[in-house]
KOLROFI-592251 format. One line per 10 residues: number of its first residue (from 1); for each residue x, y, z of N, C-alpha, C, O. Coordinates in pm, 1 decimal, padded with zeros to 6 digits. Last residue first. Layout:
<pts>
NUM = X Y Z X Y Z X Y Z X Y Z ~ ...
</pts>
This chain:
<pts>
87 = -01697.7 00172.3 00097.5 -01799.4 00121.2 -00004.3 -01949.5 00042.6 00058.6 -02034.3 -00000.1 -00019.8 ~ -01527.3 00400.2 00214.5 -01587.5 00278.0 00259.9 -01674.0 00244.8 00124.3 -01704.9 00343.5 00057.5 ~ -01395.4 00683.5 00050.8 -01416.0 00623.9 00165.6 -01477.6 00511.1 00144.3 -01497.2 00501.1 00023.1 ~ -01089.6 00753.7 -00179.9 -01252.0 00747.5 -00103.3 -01264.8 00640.3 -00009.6 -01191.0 00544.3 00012.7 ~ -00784.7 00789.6 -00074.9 -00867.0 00864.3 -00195.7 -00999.1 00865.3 -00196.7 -01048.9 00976.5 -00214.5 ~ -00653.2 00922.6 00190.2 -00755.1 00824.6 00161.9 -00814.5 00897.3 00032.9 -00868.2 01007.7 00023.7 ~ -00245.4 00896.7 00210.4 -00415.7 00974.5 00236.6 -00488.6 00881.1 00148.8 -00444.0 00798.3 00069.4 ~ -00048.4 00736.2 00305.1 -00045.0 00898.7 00279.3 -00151.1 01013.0 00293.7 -00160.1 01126.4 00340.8 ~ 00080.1 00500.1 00510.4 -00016.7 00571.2 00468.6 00004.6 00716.8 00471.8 00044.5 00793.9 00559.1 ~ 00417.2 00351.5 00466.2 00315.1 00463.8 00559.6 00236.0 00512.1 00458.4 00276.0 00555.6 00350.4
77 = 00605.8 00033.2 00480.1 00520.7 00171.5 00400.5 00414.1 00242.5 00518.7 00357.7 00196.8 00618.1 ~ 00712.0 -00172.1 00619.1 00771.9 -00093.7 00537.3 00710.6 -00018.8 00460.6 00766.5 00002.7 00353.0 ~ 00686.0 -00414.1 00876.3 00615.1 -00256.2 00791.3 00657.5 -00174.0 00761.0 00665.4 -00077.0 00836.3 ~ 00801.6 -00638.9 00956.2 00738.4 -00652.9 00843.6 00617.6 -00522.5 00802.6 00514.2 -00525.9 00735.8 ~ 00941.6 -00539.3 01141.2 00966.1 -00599.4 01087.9 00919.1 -00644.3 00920.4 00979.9 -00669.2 00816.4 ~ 00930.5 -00183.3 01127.2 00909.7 -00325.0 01228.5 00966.8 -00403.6 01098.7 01016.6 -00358.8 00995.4 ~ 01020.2 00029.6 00938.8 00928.1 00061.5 01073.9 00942.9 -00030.0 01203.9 00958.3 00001.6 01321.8 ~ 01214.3 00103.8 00708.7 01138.0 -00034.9 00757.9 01092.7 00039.3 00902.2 01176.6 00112.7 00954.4 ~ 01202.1 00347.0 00524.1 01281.1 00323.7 00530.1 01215.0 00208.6 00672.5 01151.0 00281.2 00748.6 ~ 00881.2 00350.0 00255.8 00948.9 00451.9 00343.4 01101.6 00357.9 00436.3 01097.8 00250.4 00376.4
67 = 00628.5 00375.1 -00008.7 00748.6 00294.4 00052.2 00861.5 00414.0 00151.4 00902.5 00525.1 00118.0 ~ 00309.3 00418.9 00100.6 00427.8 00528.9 -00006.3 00541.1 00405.2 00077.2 00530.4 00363.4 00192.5 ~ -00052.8 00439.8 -00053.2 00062.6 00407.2 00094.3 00163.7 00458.2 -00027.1 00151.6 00500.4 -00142.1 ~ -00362.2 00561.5 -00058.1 -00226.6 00550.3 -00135.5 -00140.4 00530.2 00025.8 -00151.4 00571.9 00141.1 ~ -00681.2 00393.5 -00027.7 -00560.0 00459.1 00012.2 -00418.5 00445.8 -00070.3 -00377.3 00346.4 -00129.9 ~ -01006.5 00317.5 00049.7 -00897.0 00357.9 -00018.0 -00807.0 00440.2 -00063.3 -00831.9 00542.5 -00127.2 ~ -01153.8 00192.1 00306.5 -01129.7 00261.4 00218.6 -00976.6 00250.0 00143.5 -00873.1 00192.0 00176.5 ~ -01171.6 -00100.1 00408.7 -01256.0 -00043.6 00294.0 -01238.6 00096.3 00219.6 -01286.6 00122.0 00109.2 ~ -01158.4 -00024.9 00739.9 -01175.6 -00139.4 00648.2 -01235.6 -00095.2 00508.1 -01351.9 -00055.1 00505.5 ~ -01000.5 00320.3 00821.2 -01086.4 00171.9 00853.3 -01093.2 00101.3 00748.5 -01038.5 00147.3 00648.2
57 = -00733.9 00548.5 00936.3 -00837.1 00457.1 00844.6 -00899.9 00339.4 00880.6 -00854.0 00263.8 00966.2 ~ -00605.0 00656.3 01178.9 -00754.4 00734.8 01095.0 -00824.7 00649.1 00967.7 -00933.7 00672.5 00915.4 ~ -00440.4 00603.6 01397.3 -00543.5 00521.8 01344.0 -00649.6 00529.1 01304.6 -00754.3 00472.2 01335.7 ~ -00208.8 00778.7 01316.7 -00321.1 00787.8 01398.7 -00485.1 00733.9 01405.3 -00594.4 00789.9 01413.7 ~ -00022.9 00642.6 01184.2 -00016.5 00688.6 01317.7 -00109.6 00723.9 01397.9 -00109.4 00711.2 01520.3 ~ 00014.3 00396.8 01040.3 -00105.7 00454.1 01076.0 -00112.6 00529.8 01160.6 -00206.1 00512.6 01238.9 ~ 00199.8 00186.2 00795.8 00234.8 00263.8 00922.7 00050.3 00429.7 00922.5 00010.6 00511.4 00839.5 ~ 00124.1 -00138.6 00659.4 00160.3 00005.6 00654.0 00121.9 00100.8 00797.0 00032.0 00079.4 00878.4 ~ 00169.9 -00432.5 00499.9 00168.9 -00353.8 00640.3 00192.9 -00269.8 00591.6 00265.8 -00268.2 00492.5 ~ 00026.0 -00561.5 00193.5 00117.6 -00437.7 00292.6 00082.3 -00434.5 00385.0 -00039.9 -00432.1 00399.7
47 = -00035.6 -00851.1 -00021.0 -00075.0 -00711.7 00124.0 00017.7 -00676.7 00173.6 00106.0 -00756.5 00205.1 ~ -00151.4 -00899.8 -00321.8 -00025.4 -00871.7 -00259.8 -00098.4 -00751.5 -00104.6 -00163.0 -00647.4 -00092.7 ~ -00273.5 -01060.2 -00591.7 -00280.1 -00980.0 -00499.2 -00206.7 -01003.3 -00407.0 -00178.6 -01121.3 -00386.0 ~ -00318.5 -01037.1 -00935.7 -00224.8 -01106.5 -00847.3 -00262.7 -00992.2 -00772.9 -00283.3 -00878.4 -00815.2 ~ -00571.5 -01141.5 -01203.6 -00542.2 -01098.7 -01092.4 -00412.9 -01109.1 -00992.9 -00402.1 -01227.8 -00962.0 ~ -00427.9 -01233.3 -01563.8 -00518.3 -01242.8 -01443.4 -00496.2 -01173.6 -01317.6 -00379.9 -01133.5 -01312.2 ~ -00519.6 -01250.7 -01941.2 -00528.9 -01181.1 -01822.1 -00577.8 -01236.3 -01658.4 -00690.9 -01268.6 -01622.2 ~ -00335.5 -01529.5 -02133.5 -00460.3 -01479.4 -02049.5 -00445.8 -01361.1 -01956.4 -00347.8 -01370.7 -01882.5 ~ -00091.4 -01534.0 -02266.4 -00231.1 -01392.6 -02282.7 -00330.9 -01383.9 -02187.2 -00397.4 -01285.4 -02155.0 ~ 00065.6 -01761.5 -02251.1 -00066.1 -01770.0 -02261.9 -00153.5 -01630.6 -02310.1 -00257.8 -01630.0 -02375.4
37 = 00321.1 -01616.0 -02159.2 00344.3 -01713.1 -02249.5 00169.2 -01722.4 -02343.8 00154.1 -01698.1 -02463.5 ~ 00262.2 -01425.4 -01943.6 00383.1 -01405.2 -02084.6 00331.2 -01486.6 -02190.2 00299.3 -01439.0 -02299.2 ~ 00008.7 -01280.6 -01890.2 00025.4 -01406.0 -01868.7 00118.7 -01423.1 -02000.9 00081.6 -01431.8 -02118.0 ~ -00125.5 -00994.4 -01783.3 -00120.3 -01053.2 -01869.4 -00019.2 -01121.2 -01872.1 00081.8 -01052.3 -01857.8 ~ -00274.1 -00854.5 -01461.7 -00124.9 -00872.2 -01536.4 -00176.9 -00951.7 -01638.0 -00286.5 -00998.2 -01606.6 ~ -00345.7 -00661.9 -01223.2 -00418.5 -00723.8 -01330.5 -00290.8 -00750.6 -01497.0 -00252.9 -00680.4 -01590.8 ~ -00330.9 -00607.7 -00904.6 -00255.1 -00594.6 -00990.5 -00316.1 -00664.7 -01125.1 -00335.5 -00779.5 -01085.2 ~ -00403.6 -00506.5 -00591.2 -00409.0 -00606.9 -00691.1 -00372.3 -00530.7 -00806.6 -00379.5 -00407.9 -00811.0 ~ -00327.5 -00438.9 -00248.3 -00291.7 -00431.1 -00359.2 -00312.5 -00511.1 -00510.3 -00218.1 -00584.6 -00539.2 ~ -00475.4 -00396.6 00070.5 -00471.3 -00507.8 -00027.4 -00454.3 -00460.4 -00177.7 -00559.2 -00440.3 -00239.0
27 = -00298.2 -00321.6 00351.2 -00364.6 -00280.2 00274.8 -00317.4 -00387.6 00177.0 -00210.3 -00448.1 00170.8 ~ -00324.4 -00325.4 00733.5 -00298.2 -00418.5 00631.1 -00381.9 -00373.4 00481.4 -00504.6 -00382.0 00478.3 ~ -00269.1 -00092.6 00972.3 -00319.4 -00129.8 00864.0 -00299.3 -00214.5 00766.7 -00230.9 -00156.9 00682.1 ~ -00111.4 00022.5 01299.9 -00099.6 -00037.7 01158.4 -00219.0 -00071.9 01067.7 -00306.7 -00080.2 01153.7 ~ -00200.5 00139.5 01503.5 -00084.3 00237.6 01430.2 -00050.3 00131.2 01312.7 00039.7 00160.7 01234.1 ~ -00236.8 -00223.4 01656.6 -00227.3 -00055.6 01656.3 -00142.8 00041.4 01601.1 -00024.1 00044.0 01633.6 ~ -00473.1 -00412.2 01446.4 -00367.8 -00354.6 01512.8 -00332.7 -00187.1 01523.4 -00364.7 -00086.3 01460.4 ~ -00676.7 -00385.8 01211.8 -00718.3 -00482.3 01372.7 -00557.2 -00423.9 01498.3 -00568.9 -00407.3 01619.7 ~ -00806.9 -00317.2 01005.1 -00714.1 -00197.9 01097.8 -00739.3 -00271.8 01244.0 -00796.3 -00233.3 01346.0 ~ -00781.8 -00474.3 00697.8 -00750.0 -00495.3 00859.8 -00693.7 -00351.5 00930.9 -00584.6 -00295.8 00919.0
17 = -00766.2 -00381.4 00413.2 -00831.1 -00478.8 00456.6 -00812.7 -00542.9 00606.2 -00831.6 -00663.6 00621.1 ~ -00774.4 -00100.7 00258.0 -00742.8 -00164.4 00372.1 -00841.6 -00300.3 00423.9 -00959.1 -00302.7 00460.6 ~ -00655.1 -00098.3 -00103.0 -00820.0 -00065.0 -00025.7 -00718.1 -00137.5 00108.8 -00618.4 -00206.2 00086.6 ~ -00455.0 00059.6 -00275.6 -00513.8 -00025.6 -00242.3 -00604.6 -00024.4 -00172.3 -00658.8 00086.1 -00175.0 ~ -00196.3 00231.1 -00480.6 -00300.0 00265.4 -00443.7 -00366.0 00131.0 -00404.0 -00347.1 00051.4 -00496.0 ~ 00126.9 00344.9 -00409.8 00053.6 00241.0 -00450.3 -00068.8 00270.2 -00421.9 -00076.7 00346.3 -00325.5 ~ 00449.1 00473.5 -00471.9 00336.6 00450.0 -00421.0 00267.0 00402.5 -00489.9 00288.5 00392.6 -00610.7 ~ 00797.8 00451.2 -00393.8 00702.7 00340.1 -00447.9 00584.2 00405.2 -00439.6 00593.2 00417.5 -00317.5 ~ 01032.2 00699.7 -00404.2 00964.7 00600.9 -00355.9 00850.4 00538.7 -00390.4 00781.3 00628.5 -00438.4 ~ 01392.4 00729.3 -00444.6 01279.9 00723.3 -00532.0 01231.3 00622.8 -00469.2 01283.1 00512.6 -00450.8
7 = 01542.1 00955.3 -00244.2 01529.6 00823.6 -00353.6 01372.2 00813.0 -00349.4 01278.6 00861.6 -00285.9 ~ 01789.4 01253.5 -00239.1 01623.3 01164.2 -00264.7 01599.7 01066.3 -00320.6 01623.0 01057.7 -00441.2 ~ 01977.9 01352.0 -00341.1 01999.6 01245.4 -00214.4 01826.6 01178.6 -00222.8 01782.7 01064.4 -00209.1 ~ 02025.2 01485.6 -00631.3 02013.4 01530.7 -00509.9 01984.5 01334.2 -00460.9 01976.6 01233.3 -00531.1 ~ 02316.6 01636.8 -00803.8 02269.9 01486.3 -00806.0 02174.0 01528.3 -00653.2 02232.5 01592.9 -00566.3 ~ 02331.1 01900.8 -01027.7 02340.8 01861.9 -00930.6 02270.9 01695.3 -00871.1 02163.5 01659.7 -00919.5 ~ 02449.0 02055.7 -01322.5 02338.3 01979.6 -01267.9 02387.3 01901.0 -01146.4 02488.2 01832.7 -01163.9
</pts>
């Protein structure tokens, strides 16, 4: 058995909430976690820069991004494809 060089990358599914810049996208990730101590269930949300090369998504749809090796400073994932469109 052979070890191969591929690492293992993140994807995520979120809706875009800014295609105000160019070749980028700000996508909004939430997460619905249960609360160690308490139980309560609650929301945590988290945004990505992600890489757009061809500035084919808009506000609202939804998208899998994929963790990839840093772009800029603060854009470390590229959009893969849009699971549905706008709401």
């Amino acid at each position: 058995m052979t070890k191969t060089n591929t690492p293992i990358r993140r994807k995520i599914k979120g809706v875009v909430v800014s295609d105000k810049m160019d070749k980028t996208v700000v996508v909004r990730v939430d997460r619905y976690v249960k609360h160690p101590k308490y139980g309560k269930y609650y929301t945590i949300t988290k945004r990505y820069k992600a890489h757009d090369e061809n500035d084919a998504y808009k506000v609202g749809d939804v998208v899998i991004i994929e963790e990839s090796k840093p772009i800029s400073k603060d854009k470390t994932f590229i959009v893969l494809e849009k699971v549905a469109a706008r709401e």
